[in-house]
Every structure is written in structure tokens, then in C-alpha cells.
Phi, psi and omega in degrees: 000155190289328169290331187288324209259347145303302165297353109337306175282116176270335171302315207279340178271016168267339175280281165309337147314303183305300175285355167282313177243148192284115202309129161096036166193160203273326174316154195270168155283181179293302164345296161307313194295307154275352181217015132290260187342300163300035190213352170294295193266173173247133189218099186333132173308109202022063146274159217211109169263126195260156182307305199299320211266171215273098186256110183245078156280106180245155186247050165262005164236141183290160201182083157249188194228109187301172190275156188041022177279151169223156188255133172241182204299174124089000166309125197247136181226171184199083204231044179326343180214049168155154171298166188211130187215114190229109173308185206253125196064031182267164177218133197234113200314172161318150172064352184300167170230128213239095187220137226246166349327088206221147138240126190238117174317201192267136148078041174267114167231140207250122166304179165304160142050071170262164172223138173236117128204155197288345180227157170243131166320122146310167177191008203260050228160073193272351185290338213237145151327141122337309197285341192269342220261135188292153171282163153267101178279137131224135181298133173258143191270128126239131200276186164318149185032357183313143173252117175243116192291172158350141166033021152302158164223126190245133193261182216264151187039060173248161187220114185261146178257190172315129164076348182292160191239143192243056189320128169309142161092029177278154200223096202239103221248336187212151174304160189267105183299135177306153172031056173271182145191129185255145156183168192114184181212125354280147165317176173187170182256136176250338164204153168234164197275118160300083171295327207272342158304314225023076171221169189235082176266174186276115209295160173263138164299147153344285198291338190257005183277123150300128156004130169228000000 
């Protein structure tokens, strides 16, 4: 395939970068923006990208968008080094940052100034930049109806489960057990949903677990 033998090649896949993205920077040109992607990427029935926000969507990685899903201004997604999938009727806050690897479910709503990213910097390498150094991927999940508050941070390969609450300025380093609620840096669960209650009790500390 023709992407295999780009990617293989480092002259010709720097050349295609180069006519893709705008140099020193993760963005597409305008060309791409208008008379590629859209015809690339998917974009769900009255769904909704508000004019501010910055979509350096490019197109050899996938990048959809669910029906009635919204983007809201000044949100930055990217999804150079990995896809990006935002579900259906989800709604993704002011200021966010998106950077793929990322799946975000169905009815998911993401607060002001959240940051999702799917990669990590190398640094092991001290002879060499940070900056110089290769990234790392994993993807993050966010399953269904999952709630995320103000200013989270979700870190690369984390799995938030269904129905979880992500309390602001939370730092979420691990998966999210389905029908939680997490919060602190590094997060940790403050509660969980009881079927056999149907209550939302208060997770127990170490010390407070019996003997077994």
C-alpha cells in the first residue's frame, strides 16, 4: 500500500509531512483543511465544531465526530499521532485538549480546560533534547456517560469506565473502575455505585477493609 511505502521511506515521508503540515507546527495547511479532511474525516448528523476551535485534524488518521456531538470554542484536538473518536451526543468544554490516541463514548460531558493525551515524550536518551526524542502512544478510553470535571488530566492509556465521575483538577493516571467517582493527584476512588444498595457509597481506605 501506498501509506506502507511512505512510512518506510524517511525522505518521502518527510516530504509528505512537509506538504501536509504547516512547518515547526502540529497543524494542517489550509488546502488540507478545506479541500482534504473533509472528505476524510466523519462528521455525525448535527454535530457541531464551533468556529474557534483549533482542529489540526490531518488526514492519514481517523477523526470522527457523533450526530449531536459538540465541540466547543477555543478546544484544541490533534490527531497526529493517533485517532481520535468522540461519540454521540457528547459535548467537549472550552479549552480542552484532545490528542489521540483518544475514544471518547456516547453522552460523555468533558468540563472547561481538560487535557486527554494519548502520548508521552521519550527522555531516557540524556545525550539527546526531550523534544528530539521519540514519542510514545497509548490510547485512552472514555467509556459512556462518564462525567469529567474542570481542569483534569487524563493520561495516556488510562480506561475511565461507564457512568464514572472524574472531580476537578483530578490527575488520572489509572483506570477508572465503571460507576466510580475519582479525584486527587494522582486520582484514586472516592466512591462507588452499590448494586445490591442501589447507593453510591463511600470507597473504604486499607485500614478500614476487614480481616479476611
Amino acid at each position: 500500500m501506498l501509506a506502507d511505502r511512505i512510512k518506510q521511506n524517511p525522505h518521502l515521508k518527510q516530504l509528505v509531512l512537509y506538504l501536509l503540515l504547516v512547518p515547526g507546527q502540529a497543524r494542517p495547511r489550509l488546502w488540507v483543511r478545506w479541500l482534504v479532511n473533509p472528505f476524510r474525516h466523519q462528521y455525525g448528523r448535527r454535530s457541531r465544531v464551533q468556529w474557534r476551535t483549533r482542529l489540526d485534524v490531518v488526514p492519514f488518521n481517523p477523526f470522527s465526530l457523533g450526530a449531536e456531538a459538540v465541540i466547543e470554542e477555543y478546544a484544541t484536538v490533534n490527531n497526529s499521532m493517533g485517532a481520535v473518536h468522540i461519540g454521540a451526543r457528547s459535548f467537549v468544554g472550552i479549552a480542552n485538549v484532545l490528542i489521540g490516541p483518544l475514544t471518547i463514548g456516547n453522552d460523555v460531558i468533558i468540563a472547561q480546560n481538560v487535557v486527554f493525551s494519548g502520548l508521552n515524550h521519550g527522555y531516557l536518551d540524556i545525550s539527546r533534547p526531550i523534544k528530539d526524542q521519540p514519542c510514545t502512544t497509548a490510547e485512552i478510553v472514555v467509556e459512556d456517560e462518564v462525567w469529567i470535571g474542570a481542569n483534569a488530566v487524563i493520561m495516556a492509556g488510562v480506561r475511565i469506565g461507564k457512568h464514572s465521575v472524574v472531580a476537578g483538577g483530578s490527575v488520572v493516571t489509572k483506570d477508572v473502575p465503571p460507576y466510580s467517582v475519582v479525584g486527587g493527584n494522582p486520582a484514586r476512588v472516592l466512591k462507588q455505585y452499590d448494586a445490591t444498595t442501589g447507593q453510591w457509597e463511600r470507597a473504604r481506605k486499607p485500614e478500614e477493609r476487614p480481616a479476611i
